[in-house]
C-alpha positions in Angstrom: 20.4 259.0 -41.9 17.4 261.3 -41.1 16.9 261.4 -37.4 13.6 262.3 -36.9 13.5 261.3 -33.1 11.9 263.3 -30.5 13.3 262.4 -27.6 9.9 264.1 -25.6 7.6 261.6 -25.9 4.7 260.8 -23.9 3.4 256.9 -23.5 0.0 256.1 -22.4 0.7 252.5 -21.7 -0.3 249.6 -18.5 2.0 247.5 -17.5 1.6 243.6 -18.1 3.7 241.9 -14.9 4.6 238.5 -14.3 5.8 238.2 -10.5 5.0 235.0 -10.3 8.0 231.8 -10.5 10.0 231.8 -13.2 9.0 229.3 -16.3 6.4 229.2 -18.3 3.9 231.9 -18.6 -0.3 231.5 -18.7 -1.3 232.8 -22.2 -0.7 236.8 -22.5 -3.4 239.1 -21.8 -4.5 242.5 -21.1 -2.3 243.8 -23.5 -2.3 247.2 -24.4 -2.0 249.4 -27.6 0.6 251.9 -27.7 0.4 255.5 -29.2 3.0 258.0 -29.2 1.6 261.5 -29.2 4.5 263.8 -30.2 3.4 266.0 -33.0 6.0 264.4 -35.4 3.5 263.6 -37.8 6.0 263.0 -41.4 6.2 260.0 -43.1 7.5 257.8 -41.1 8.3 259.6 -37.7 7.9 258.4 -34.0 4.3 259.4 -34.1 3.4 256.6 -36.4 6.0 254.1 -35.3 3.9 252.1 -32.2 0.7 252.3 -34.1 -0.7 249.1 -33.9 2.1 247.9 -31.9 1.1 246.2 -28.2 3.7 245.4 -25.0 3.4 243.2 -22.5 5.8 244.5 -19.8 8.1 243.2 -17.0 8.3 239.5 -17.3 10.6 237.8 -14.8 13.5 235.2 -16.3 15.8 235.1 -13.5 15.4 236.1 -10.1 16.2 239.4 -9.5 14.1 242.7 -10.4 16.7 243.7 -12.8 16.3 239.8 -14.6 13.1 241.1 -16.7 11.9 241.8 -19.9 9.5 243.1 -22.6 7.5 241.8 -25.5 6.5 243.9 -28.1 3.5 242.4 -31.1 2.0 243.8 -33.8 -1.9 244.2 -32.9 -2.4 242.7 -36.8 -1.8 239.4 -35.6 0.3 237.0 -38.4 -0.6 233.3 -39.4 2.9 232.3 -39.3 4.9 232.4 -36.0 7.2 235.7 -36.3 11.1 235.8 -36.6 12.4 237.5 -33.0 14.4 240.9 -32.2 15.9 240.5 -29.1 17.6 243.9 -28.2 20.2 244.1 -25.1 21.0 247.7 -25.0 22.8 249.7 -22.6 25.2 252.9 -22.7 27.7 251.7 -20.4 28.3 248.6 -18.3 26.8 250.5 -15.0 23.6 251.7 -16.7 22.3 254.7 -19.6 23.4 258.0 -19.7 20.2 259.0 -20.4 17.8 259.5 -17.6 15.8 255.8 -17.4 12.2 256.8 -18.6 14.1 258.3 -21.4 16.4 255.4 -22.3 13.0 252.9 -22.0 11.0 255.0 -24.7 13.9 255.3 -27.0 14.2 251.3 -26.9 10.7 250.9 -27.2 11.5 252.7 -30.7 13.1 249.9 -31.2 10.7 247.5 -30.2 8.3 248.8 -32.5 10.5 248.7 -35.4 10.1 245.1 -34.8 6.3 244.8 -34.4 5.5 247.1 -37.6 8.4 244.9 -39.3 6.5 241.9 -39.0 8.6 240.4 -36.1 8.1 240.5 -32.1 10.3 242.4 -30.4 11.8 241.6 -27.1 13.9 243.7 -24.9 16.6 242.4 -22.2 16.6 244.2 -18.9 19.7 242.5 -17.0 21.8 243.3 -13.9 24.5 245.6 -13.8 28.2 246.9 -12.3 29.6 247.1 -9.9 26.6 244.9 -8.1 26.8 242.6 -11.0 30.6 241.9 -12.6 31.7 239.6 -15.3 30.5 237.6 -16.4 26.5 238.3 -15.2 25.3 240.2 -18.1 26.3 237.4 -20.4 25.1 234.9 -18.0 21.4 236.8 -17.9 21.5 237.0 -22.0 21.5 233.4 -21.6 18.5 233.0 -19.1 16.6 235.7 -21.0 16.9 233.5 -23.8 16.1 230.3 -23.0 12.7 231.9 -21.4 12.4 233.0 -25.1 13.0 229.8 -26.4 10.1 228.9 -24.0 7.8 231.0 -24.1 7.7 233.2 -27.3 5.3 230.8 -29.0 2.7 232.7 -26.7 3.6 235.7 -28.4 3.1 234.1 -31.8 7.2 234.0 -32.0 9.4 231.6 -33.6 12.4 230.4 -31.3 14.4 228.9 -34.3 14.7 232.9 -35.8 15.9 234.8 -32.8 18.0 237.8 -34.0 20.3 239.2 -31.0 20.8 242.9 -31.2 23.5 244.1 -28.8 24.2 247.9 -28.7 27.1 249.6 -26.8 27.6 247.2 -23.8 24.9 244.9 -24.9 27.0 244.2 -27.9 29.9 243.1 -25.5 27.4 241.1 -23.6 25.9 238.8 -26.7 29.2 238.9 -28.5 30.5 237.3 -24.7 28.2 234.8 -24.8 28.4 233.5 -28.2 32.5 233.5 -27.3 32.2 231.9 -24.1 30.5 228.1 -24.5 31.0 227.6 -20.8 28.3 230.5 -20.7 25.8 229.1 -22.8 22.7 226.9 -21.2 20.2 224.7 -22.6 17.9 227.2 -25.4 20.1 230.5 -25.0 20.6 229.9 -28.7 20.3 232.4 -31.7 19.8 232.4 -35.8 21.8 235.5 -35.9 23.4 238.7 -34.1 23.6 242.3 -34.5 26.9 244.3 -33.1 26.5 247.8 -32.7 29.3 250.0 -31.2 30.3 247.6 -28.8 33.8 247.0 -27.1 34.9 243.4 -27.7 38.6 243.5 -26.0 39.5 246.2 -23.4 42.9 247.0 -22.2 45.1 248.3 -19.3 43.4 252.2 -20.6 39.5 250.4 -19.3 37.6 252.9 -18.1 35.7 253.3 -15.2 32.4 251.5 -16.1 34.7 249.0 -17.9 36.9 247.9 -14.5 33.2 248.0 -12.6 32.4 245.2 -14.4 35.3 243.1 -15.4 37.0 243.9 -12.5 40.2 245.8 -11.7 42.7 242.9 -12.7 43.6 243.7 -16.3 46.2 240.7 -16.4 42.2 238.9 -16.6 41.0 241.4 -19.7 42.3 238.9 -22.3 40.5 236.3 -21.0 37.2 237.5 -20.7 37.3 239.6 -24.1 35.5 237.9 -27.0 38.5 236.8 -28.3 39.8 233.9 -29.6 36.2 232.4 -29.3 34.2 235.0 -30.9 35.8 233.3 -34.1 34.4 230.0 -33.8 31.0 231.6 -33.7 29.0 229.9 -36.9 25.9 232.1 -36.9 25.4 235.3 -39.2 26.7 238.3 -37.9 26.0 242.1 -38.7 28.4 244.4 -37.2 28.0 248.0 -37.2 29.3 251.1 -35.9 28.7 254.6 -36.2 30.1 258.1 -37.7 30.5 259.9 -34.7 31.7 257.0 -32.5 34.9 257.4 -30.5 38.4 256.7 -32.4 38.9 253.4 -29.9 35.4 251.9 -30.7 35.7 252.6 -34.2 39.1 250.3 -34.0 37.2 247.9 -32.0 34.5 247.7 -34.4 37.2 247.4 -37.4 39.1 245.0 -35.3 36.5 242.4 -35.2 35.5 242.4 -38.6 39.1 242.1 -39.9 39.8 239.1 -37.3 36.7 237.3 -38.5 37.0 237.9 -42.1 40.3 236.6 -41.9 38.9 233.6 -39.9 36.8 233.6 -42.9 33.5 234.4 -41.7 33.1 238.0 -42.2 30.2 239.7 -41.2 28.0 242.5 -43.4 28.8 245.5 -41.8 27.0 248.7 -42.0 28.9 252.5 -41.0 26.0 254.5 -39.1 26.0 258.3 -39.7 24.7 258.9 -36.3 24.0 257.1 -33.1 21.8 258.6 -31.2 20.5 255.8 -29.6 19.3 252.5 -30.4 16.3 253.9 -32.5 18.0 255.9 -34.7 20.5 253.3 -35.0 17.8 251.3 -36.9 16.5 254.7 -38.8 12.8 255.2 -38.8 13.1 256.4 -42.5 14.6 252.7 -43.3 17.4 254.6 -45.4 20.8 252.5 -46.2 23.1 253.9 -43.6 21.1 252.8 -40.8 20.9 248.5 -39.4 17.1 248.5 -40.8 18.3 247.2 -44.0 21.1 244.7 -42.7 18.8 243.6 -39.9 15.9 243.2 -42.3 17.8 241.3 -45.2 19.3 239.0 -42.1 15.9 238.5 -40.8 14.7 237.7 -44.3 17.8 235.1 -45.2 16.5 233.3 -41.9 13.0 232.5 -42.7 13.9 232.0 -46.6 16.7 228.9 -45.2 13.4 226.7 -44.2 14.4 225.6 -40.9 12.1 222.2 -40.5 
């Protein structure tokens, strides 16, 4: 996979709030366009990724600061309402590696893969350890999307093709809630999901982050893994992980696609030579090793079923 990211980008961007009680939003305005000004200027590289590509920033869904999200459009507006990416992302169950400017421009890469993809693009901002343990960042997946379910029409988004893209924790997060029903609330439903290098079962060897979130009991690991419900789970799954992942979340990775194929619902998986992040996880040169072409051929099979 080419990775043509430059990870010293500047942003000229205002932010879009909603403070207000949480529900249903006022119709969006005051958005602005995005340019990235990095002097990547090759075919297809970050300095042409966000053309044309708008945000409306840090709209509430739950109740706490860290309960908010962005919306990403394409400033070429569609006449159809738009299948949804809805990205949780995170390094580690206690926050990025990366320094947080730096972590929020490499997922509005992201975002804008959406946008110029002909989709809106939504990013999950949720609470996390050791403030927040299990199961909250499954629980806030579920609040973020039922405000999606009620308010993306605003956006010119279509609730009924949600695409959930969870990436290192965020993958443990979405795959929780789709394994958990006692998690899931009224509209926190999706058309499909994206795993990327996420851990699915951890064990007495949890690290750090890990016991900060599900706690430092690991008789309870078992029970709050994705497993056994994770295989009752009747919506499309892509699972992916990459090249120069670790040894134990390559095995978790390979785990869950041999548990669900033998449960008979195996998922297209896709090995990534690189993951950088959650942009070049999706490849701005749209080349086969990278989720742009599972994500797109999922997004694609969804608005091809002719959901009424």
């Amino acid at each position: 996979m080419k990775n043509c990211l430059t990870f010293f980008l500047l942003l000229t961007m205002t932010t879009a709030s909603a403070h207000g009680p949480v529900g249903r939003l006022p119709p969006p305005s005051g958005l602005v366009q995005v340019g990235l000004t990095d002097s990547d200027t090759t075919a297809g590289g970050t300095a042409r990724l966000c053309e044309q590509v708008t945000f409306s920033r840090g709209l509430r869904y739950g109740e706490t600061e860290a309960n908010a999200l962005d919306v990403a459009t394409s400033a070429i507006k569609a006449d159809t309402p738009r299948p949804v990416l809805l990205f949780v992302a995170g390094d580690t169950f206690t926050g990025d590696r990366a320094a947080p400017e730096l972590s929020r421009q490499i997922q509005d890469q992201a975002m804008c893969f959406a946008a110029r993809n002909d989709m809106i693009g939504v990013r999950v901002n949720y609470r996390l350890a050791p403030s927040a343990t299990w199961p909250a960042g499954a629980s806030d997946v579920a609040a973020a999307l039922s405000w999606v379910h009620g308010n993306i029409d605003l956006f010119n988004g279509d609730a009924r093709e949600i695409v959930a893209v969870g990436y290192g924790a965020g993958a443990f997060h979405v795959a929780t809630l789709l394994a958990h029903p006692e998690l899931q609330t009224d509209g926190a439903d999706v058309a499909g999901v994206v795993l990327v290098s996420g851990i699915y079962r951890v064990g007495k060897d949890a690290s750090d982050s890990e016991k900060a979130y599900l706690g430092p009991d690991a008789t309870q690991y078992d029970k709050r893994s994705v497993f056994p419900g994770i295989l009752n789970v009747d919506v499309p799954i892509v699972l992916a992980w990459a090249a120069d992942d670790s040894a134990g979340l390559v095995a978790q990775g390979e785990t869950l696609k041999k548990t669900l194929c033998g449960a008979g619902h195996c998922p297209r998986s896709a090995l990534l030579r690189s993951r950088d992040g959650i942009a070049a996880a999706f490849g701005l040169d749209g080349s086969g090793d990278s989720l742009a072409e599972p994500t797109l051929l999922l997004v694609h099979q969804l608005e091809a079923r002719g959901l009424p």
